[in-house]
C-alpha positions as CSV (number, residue, x, y, z in Angstrom):
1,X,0.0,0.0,0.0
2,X,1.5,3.5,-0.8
3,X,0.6,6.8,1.1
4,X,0.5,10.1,-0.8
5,X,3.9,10.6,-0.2
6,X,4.9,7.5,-2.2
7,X,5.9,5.8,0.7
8,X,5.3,1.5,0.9
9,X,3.0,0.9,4.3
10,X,3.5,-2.5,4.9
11,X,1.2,-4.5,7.7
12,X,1.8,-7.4,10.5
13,X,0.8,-10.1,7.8
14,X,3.3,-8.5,5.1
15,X,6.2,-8.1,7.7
16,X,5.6,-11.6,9.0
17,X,5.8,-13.2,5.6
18,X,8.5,-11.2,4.6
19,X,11.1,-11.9,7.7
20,X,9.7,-16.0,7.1
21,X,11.1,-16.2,3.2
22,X,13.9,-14.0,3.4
23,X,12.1,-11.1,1.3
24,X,12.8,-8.5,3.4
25,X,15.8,-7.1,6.0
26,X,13.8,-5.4,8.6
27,X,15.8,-2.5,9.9
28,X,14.8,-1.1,13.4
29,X,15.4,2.2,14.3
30,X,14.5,2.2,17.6
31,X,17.5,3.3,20.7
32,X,19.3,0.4,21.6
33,X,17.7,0.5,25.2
34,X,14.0,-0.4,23.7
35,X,15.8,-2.7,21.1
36,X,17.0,-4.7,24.1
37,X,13.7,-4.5,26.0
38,X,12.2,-5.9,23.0
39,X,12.1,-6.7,19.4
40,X,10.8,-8.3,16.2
41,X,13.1,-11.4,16.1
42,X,15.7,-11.1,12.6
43,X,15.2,-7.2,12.7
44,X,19.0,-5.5,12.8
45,X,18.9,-2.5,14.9
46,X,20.5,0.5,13.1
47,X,19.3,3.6,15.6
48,X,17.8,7.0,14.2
49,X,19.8,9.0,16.7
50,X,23.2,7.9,15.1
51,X,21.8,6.9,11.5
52,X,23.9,7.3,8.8
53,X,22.1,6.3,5.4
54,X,25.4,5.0,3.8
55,X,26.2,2.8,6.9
56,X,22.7,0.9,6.1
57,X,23.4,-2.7,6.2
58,X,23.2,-4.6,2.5
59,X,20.4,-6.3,1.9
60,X,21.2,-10.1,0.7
61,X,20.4,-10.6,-3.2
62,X,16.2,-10.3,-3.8
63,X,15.6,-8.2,-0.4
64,X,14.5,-5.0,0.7
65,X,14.7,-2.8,3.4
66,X,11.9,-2.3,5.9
67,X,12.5,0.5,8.4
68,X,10.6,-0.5,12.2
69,X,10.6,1.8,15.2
70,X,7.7,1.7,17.8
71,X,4.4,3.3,16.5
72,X,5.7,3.9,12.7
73,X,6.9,7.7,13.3
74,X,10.6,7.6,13.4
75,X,10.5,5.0,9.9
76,X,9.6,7.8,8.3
77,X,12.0,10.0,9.4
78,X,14.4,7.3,8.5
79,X,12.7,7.1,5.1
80,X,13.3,10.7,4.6
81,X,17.1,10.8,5.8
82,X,17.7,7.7,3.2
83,X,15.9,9.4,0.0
84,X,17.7,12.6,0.7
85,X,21.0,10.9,0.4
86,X,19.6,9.8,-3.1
87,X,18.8,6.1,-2.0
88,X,15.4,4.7,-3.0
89,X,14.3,3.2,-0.2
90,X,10.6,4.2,0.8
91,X,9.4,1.3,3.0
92,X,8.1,0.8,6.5
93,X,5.9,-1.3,8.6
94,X,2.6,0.8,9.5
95,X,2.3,0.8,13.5
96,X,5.9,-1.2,13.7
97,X,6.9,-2.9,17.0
98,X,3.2,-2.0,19.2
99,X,1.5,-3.4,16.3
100,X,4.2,-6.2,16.4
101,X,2.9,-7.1,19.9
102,X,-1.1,-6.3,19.8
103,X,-0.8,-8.9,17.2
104,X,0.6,-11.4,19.2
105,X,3.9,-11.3,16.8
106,X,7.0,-13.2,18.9
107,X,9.1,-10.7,20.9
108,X,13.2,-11.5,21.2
109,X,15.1,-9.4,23.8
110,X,18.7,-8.7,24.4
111,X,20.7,-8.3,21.1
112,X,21.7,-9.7,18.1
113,X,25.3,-11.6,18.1
């Protein structure tokens, strides 16, 4: 689903199928303190306070990025930061992490090795 802004709103059922075959590298923007507290398991935590479009990580052949914070807010900030530095990435998952959990979606803590 695209908003007016041409940005890619993806939902818990999109996400979920996405992180299951490999079609997607969900980047979570979120401060490493809430990371830690709780995450989407697979997503690679790249924080908006220190973010750095060029230091994205590279998506394997046939993915795409996926920006995830908490309510959806700070992926679009994210969004923005990444198409001003001439990259085309333009995706997010609508609602993010609390959507994540009122769904019922499996919650890792601690971080990634």
């Amino acid at each position: 689903m695209r908003d007016s802004e041409g940005v890619i709103e993806l939902d818990f059922d999109e996400v979920r199928k996405g992180l299951a075959d490999g079609s997607l590298l969900l980047v979570d923007v979120r401060e490493p303190n809430e990371y830690a507290a709780g995450h989407i398991p697979g997503a690679v935590l790249f924080p908006l306070s220190m973010f750095d479009p060029a230091d994205l990580p590279e998506p394997a052949p046939g993915q795409r990025i996926v920006f995830s914070c908490r309510t959806g807010g700070r992926t679009l900030r994210a969004i923005a930061a990444a198409q001003a530095a001439g990259m085309d990435l333009r995706t997010h998952y609508k609602g993010s992490f609390t959507d994540w959990v009122a769904r019922g979606g499996e919650v890792e803590t601690g971080f990634n090795d």
